[in-house]
ZADO-1210 file (C-alpha; in nm, 4 decimals, padded with zeros to 6 digits):
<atoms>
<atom x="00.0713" y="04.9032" z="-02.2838" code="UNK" pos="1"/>
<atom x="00.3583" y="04.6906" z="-02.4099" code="UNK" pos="2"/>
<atom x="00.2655" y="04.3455" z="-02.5867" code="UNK" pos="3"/>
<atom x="00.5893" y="04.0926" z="-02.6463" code="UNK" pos="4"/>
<atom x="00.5426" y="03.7765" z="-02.8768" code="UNK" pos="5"/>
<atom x="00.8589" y="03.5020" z="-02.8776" code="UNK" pos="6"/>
<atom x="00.8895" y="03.1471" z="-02.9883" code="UNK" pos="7"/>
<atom x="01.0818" y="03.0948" z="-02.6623" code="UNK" pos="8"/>
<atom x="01.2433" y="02.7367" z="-02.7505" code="UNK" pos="9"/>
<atom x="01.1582" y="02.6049" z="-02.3997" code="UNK" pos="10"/>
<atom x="01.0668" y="02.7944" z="-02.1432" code="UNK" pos="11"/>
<atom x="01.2347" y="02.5927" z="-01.8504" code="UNK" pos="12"/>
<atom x="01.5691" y="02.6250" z="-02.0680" code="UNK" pos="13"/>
<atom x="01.5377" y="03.0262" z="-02.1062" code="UNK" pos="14"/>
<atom x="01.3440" y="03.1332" z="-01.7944" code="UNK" pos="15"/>
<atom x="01.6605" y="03.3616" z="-01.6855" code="UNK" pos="16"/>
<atom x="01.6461" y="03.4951" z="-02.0733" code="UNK" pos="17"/>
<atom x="01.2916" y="03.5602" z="-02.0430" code="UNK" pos="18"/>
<atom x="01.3826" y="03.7472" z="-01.6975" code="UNK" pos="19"/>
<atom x="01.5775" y="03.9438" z="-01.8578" code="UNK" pos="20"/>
<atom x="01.4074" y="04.0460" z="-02.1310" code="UNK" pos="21"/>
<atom x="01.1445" y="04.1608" z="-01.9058" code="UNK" pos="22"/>
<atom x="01.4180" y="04.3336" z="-01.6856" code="UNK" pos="23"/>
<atom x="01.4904" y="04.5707" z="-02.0149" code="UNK" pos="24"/>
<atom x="01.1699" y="04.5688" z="-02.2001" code="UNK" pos="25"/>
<atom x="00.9127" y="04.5954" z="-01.8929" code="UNK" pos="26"/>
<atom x="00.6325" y="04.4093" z="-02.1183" code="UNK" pos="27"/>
<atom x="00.2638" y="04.4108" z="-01.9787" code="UNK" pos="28"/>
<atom x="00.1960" y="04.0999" z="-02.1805" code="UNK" pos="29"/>
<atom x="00.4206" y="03.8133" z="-02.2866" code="UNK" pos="30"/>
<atom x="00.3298" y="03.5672" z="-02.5909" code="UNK" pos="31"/>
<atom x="00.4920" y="03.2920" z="-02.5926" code="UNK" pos="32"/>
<atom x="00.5207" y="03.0034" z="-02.8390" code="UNK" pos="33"/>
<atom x="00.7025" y="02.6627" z="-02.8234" code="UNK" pos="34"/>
<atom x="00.7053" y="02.6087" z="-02.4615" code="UNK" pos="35"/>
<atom x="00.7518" y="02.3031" z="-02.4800" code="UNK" pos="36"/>
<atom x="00.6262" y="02.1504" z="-02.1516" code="UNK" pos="37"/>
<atom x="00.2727" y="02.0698" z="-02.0200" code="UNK" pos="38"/>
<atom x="00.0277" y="02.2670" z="-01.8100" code="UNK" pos="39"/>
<atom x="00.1832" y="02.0861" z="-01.5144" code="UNK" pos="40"/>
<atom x="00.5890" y="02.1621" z="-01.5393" code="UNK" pos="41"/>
<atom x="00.4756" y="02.5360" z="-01.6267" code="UNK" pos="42"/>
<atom x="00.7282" y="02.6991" z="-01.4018" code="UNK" pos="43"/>
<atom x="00.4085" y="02.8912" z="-01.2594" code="UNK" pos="44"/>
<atom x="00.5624" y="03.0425" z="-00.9365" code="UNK" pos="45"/>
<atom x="00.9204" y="03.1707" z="-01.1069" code="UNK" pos="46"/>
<atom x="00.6559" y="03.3476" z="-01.4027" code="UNK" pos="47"/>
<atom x="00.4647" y="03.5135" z="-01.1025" code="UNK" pos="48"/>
<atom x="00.7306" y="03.6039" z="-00.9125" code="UNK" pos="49"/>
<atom x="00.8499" y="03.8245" z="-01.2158" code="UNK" pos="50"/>
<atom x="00.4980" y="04.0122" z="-01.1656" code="UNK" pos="51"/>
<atom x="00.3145" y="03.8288" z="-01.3977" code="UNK" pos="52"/>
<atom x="00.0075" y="03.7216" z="-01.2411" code="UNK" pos="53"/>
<atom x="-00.2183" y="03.5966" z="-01.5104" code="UNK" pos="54"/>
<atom x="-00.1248" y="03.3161" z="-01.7016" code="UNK" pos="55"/>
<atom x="-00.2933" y="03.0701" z="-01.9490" code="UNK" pos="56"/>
<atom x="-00.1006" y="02.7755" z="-02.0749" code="UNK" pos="57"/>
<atom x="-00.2196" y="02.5359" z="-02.3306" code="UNK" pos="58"/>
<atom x="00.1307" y="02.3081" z="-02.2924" code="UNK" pos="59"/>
<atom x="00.2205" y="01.9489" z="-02.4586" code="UNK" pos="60"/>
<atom x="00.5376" y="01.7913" z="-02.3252" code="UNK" pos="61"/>
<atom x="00.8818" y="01.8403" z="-02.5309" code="UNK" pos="62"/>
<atom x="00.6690" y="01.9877" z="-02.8451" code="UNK" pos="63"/>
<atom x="00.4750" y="02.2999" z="-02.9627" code="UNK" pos="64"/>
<atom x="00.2908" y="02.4728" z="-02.6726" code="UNK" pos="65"/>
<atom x="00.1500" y="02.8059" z="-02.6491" code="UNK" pos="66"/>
<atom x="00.1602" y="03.0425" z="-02.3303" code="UNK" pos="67"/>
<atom x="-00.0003" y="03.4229" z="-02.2451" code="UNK" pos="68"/>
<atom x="00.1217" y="03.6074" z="-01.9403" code="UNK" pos="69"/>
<atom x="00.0042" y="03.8974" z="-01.8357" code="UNK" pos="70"/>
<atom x="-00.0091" y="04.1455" z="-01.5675" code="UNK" pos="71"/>
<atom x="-00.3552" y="04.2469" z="-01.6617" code="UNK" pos="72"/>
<atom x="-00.6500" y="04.0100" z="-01.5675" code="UNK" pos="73"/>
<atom x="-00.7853" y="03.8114" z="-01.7990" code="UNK" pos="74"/>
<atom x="-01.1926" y="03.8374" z="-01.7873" code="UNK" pos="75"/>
<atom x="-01.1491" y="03.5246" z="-02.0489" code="UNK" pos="76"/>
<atom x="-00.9389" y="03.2333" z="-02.1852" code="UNK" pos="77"/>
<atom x="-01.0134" y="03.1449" z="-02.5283" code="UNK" pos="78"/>
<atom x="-00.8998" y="02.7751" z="-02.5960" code="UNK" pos="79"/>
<atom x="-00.9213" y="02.5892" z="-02.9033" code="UNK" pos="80"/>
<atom x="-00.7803" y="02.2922" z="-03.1106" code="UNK" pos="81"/>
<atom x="-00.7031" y="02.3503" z="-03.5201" code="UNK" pos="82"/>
<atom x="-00.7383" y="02.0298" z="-03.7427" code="UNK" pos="83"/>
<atom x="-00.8710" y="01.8301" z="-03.5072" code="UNK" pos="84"/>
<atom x="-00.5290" y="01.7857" z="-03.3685" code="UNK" pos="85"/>
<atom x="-00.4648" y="01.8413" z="-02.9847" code="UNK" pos="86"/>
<atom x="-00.1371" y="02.0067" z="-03.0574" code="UNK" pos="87"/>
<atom x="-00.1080" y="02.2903" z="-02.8530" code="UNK" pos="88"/>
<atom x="-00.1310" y="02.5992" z="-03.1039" code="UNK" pos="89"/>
<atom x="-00.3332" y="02.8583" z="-03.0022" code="UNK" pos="90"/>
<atom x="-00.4193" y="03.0023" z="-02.6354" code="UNK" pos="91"/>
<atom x="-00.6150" y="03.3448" z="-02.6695" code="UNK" pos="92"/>
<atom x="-00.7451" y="03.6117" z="-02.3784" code="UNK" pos="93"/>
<atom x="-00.9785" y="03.8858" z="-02.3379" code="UNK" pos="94"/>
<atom x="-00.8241" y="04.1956" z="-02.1772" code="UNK" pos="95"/>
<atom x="-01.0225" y="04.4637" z="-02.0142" code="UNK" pos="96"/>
<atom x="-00.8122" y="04.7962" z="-02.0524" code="UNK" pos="97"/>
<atom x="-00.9273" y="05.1343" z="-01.9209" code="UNK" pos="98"/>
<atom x="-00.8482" y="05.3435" z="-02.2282" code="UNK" pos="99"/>
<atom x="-01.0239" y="05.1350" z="-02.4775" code="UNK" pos="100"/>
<atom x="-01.3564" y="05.1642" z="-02.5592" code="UNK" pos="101"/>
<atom x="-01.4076" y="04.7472" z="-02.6066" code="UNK" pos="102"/>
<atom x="-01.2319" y="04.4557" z="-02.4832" code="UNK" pos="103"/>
<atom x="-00.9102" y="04.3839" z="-02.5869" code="UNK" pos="104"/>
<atom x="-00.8415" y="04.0254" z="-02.7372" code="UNK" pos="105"/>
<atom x="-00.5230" y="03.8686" z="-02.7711" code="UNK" pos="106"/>
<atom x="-00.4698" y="03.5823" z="-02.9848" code="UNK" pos="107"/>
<atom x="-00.1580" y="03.3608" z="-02.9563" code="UNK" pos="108"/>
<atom x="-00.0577" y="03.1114" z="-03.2403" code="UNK" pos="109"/>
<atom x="00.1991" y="02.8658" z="-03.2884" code="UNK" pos="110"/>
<atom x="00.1705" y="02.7718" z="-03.6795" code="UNK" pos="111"/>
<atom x="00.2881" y="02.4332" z="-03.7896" code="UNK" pos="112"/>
<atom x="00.6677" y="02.4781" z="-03.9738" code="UNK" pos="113"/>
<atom x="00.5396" y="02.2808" z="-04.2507" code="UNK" pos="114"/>
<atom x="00.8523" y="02.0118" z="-04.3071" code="UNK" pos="115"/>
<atom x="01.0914" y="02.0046" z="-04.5829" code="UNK" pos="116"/>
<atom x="00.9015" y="01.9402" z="-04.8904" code="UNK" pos="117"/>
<atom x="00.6284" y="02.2551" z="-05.0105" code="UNK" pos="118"/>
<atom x="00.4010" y="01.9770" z="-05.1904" code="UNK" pos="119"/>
<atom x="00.0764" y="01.8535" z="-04.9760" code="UNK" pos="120"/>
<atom x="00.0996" y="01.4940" z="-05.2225" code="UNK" pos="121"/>
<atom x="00.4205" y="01.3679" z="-05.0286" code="UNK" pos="122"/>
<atom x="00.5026" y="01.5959" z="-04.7495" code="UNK" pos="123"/>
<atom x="00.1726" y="01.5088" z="-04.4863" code="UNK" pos="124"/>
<atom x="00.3511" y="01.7964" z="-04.2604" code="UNK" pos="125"/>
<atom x="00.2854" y="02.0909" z="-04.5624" code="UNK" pos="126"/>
<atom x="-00.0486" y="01.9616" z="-04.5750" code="UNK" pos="127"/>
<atom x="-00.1060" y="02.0134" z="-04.2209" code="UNK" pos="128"/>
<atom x="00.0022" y="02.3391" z="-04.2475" code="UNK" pos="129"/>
<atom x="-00.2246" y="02.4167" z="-04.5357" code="UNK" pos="130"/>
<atom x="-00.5204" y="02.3144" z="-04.3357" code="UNK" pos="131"/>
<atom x="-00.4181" y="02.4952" z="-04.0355" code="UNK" pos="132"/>
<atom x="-00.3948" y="02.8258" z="-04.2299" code="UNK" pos="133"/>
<atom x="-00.7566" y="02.7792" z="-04.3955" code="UNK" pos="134"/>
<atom x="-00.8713" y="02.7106" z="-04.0160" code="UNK" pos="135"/>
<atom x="-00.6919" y="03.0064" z="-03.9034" code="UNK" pos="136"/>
<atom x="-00.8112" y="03.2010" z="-04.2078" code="UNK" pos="137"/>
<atom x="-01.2005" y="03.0846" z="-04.0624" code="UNK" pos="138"/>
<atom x="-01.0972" y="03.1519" z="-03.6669" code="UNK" pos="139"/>
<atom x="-00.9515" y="03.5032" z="-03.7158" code="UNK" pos="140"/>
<atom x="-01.2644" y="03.6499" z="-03.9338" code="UNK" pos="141"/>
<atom x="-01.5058" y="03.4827" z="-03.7132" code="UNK" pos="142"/>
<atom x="-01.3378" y="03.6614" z="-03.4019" code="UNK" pos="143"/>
<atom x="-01.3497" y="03.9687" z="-03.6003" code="UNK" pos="144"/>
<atom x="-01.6973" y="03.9708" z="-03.6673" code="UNK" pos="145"/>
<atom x="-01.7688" y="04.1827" z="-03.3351" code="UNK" pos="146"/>
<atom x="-01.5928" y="04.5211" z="-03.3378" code="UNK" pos="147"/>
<atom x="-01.3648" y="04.5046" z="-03.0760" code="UNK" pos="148"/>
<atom x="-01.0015" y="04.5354" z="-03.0540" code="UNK" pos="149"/>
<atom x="-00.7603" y="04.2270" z="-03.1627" code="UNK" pos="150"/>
<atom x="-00.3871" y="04.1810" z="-03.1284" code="UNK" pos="151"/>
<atom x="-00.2825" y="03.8509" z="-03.2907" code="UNK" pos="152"/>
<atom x="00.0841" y="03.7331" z="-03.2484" code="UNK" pos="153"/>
<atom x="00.2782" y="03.4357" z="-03.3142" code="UNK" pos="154"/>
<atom x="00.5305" y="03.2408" z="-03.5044" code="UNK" pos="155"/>
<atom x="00.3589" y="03.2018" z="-03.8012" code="UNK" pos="156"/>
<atom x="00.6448" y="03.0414" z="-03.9797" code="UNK" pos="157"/>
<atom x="00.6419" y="03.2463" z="-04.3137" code="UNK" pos="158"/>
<atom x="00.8262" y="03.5157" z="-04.4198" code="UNK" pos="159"/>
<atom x="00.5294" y="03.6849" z="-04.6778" code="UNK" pos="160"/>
<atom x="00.6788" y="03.9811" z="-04.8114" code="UNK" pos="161"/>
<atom x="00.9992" y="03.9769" z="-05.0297" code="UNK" pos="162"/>
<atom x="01.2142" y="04.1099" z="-04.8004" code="UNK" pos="163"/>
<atom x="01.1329" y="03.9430" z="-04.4781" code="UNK" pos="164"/>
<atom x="01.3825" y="03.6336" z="-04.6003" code="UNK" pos="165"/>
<atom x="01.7752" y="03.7423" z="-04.7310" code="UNK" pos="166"/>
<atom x="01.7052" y="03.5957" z="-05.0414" code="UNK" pos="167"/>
<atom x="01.3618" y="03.6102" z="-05.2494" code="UNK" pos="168"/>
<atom x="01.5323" y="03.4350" z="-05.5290" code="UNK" pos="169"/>
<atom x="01.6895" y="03.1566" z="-05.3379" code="UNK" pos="170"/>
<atom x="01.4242" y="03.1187" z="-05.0831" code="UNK" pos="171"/>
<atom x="01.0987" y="03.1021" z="-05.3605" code="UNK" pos="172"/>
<atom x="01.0743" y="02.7113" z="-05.3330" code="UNK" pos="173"/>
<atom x="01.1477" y="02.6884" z="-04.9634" code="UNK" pos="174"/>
<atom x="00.9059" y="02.5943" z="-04.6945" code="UNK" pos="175"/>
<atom x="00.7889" y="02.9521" z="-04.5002" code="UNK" pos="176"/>
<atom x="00.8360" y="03.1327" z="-04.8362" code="UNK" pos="177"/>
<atom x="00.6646" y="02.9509" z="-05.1236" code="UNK" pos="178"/>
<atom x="00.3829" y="03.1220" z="-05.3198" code="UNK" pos="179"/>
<atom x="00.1071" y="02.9767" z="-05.1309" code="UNK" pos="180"/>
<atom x="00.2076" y="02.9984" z="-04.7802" code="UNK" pos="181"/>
<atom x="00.3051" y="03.3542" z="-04.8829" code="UNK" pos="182"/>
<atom x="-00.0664" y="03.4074" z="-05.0145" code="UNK" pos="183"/>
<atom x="-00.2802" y="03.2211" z="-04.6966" code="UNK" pos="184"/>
<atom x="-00.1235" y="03.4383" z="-04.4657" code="UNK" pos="185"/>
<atom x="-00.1502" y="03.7642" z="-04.6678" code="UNK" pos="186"/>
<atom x="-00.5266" y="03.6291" z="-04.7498" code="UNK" pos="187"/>
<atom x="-00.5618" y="03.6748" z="-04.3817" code="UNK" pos="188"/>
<atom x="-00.4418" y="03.9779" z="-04.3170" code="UNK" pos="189"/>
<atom x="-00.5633" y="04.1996" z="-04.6139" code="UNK" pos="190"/>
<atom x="-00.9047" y="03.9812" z="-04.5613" code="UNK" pos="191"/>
<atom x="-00.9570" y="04.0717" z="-04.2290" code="UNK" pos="192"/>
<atom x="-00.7996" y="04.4452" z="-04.2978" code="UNK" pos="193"/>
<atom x="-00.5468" y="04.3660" z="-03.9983" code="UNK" pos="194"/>
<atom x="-00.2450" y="04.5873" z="-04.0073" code="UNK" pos="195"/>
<atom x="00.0870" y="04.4127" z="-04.0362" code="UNK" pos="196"/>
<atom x="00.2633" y="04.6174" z="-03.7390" code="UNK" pos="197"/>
<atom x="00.6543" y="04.4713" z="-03.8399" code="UNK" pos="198"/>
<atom x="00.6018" y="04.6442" z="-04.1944" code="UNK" pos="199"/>
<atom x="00.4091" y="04.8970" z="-04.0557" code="UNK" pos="200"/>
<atom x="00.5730" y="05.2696" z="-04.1971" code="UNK" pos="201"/>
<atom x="00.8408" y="05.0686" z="-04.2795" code="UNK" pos="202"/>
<atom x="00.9930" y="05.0839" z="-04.6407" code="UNK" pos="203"/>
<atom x="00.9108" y="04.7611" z="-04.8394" code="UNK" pos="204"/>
<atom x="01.3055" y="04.7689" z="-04.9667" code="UNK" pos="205"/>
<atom x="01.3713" y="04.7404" z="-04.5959" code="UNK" pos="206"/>
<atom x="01.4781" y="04.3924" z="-04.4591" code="UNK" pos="207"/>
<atom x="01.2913" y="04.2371" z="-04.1651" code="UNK" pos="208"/>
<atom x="01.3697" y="03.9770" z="-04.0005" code="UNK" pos="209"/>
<atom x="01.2669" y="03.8153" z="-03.6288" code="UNK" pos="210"/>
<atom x="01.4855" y="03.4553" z="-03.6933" code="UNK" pos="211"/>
<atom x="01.7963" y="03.3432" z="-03.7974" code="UNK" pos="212"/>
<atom x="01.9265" y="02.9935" z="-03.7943" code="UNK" pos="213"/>
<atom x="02.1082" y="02.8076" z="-03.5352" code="UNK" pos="214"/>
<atom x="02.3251" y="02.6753" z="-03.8767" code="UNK" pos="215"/>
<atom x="02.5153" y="03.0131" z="-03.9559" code="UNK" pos="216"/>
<atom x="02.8162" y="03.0252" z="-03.7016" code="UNK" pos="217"/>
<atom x="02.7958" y="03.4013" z="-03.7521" code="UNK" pos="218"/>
<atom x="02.4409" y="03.5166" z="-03.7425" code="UNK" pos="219"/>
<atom x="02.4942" y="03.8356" z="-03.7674" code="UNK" pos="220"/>
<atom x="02.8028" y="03.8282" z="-04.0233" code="UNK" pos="221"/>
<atom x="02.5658" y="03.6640" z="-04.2733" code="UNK" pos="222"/>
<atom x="02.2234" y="03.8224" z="-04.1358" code="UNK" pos="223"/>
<atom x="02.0719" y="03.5294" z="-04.3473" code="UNK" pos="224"/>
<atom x="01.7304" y="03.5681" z="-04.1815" code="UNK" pos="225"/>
<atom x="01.3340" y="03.5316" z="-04.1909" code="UNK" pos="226"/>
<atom x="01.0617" y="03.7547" z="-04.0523" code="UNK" pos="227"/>
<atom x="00.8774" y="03.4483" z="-03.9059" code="UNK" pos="228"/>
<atom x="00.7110" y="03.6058" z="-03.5936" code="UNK" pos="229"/>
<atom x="00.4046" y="03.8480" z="-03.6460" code="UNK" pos="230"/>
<atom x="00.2081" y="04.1166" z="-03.4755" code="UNK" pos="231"/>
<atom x="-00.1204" y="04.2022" z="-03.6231" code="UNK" pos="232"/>
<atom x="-00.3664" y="04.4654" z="-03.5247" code="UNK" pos="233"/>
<atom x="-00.6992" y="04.5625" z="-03.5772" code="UNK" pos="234"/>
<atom x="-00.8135" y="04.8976" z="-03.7435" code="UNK" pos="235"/>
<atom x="-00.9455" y="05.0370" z="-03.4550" code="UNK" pos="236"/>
<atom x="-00.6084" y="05.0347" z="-03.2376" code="UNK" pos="237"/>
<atom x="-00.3948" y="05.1858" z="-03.5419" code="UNK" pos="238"/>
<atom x="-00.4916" y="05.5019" z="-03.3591" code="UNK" pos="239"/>
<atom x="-00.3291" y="05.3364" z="-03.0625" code="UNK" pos="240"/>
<atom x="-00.0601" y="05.2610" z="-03.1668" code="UNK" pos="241"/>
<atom x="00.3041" y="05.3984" z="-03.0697" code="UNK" pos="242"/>
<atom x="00.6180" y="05.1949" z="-03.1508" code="UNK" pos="243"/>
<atom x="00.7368" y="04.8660" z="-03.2385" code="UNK" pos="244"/>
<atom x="01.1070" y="04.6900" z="-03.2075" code="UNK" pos="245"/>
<atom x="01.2924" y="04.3597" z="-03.2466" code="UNK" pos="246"/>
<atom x="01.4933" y="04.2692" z="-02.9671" code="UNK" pos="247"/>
<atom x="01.7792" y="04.1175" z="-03.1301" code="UNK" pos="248"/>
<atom x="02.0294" y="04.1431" z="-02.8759" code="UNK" pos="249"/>
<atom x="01.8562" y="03.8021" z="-02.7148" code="UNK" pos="250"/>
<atom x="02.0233" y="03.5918" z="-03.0340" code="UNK" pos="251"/>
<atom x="02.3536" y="03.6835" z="-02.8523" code="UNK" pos="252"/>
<atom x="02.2562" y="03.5365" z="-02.5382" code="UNK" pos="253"/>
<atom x="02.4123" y="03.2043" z="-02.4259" code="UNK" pos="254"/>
<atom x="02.2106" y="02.9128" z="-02.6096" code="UNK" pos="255"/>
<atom x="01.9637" y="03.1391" z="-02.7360" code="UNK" pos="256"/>
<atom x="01.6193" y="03.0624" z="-02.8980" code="UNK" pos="257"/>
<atom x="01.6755" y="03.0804" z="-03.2945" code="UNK" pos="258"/>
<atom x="01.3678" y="03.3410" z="-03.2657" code="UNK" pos="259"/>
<atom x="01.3622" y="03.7195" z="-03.0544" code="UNK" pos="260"/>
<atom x="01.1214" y="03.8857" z="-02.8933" code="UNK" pos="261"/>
<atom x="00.9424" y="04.1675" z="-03.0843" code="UNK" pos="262"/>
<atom x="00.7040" y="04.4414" z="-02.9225" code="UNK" pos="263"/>
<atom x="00.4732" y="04.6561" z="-03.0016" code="UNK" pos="264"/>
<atom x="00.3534" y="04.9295" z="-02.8127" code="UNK" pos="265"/>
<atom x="-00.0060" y="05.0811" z="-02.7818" code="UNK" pos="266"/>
</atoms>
């Protein structure tokens, strides 16, 4: 079973990418964040015709949205707003597979970038992103209170260890890799003893990264990137699981996302 998660930058936009990703990867299950079109101008029929007959959508037009297609059934959608905002940041799904012994949930999230400034006094954009991350910290344990098996994905928009950004030093006091953001989101993981898959059996003087920005006219001459995007697992599938990759040959493709697709395999 092969799960993808991708901040897709519109979906209408990069529907051929997204084709071809699918062409070369042959994902089971596609997560995808920043949609950025409602329920209603889902391209729904183009999606199926690529196999993919499952789909949950939790869109909002030209912003955010959160999508989970699948060629697996869905026995159930899991739907829910975060700071009593309806912005479109989480879709979920519970997965029946064969060769697991529970269900299989999948958790999709689309964490708020957090604006410019890292101080919650001036910048009300950080403080919505603290608040979503103590929500998120709640939401995840509370989903985890039943032993079954969880995949959680997303942009998560930080970068926690010290070489998921190019630059600890430089990037300290920048939004995604400040202290605290760092700390919430590896609160949530150690917490909730999820394994990080991208740094899974991977050397911590290893650089990982899943974005690079649309400002370097070279992205891959100055490789100044951020490991942004996230696949977590629960205990129980670490016995599961096979590989993982980063697809980064999608930041070469004409107008690409800023984000690629990474996979894990179980």
């Amino acid at each position: 079973m092969k799960v993808i998660t991708w901040n897709i930058n519109s979906i209408r936009i990069r529907l051929n990418q997204l084709s071809e990703i699918i062409n070369e990867l042959d994902p089971d299950v596609i997560c995808l964040q920043e949609i950025k079109c409602d329920n209603d101008h889902f391209p729904l029929k183009d999606i199926q015709s690529l196999g993919y007959k499952y789909i949950a959508i939790k869109g909002q037009p030209s912003y955010n949205g959160v999508a989970i297609i699948s060629r697996l059934k869905f026995i159930e959608v899991l739907n829910r707003n975060f700071c009593k905002k309806d912005d479109s940041r989480y879709i979920g799904a519970r997965i029946k597979h064969s060769n697991l012994k529970s269900d299989l949930l999948i958790h999709n999230f689309y964490v708020p970038a957090g604006g410019d400034e890292p101080d919650i006094t001036i910048n009300s954009k950080f403080l919505h992103k603290m608040e979503f991350l103590d929500e998120m910290y709640s939401y995840i344990k509370e989903q985890l209170y039943h032993n079954q098996s969880h995949i959680i994905v997303g942009d998560m928009n930080i970068a926690p260890h010290i070489n998921d950004v190019w630059s600890h030093k430089q990037l300290i006091n920048v939004v995604s890799h400040t202290d605290i953001e760092r700390q919430k989101l590896t609160n949530i993981i150690q917490d909730n003893h999820l394994i990080d898959v991208m740094r899974h059996n991977i050397p911590d003087d290893d650089k990982v990264y899943s974005w690079w920005s649309y400002r370097n006219r070279d992205w891959k001459k100055s490789n100044r990137g951020r490991r942004l995007d996230h696949i977590w697992i629960t205990n129980n599938l670490e016995a599961h699981y096979k590989d993982h990759s980063i697809y980064k040959k999608s930041r070469d493709f004409d107008r690409p996302s800023d984000h690629v697709p990474i996979l894990i395999e179980i």
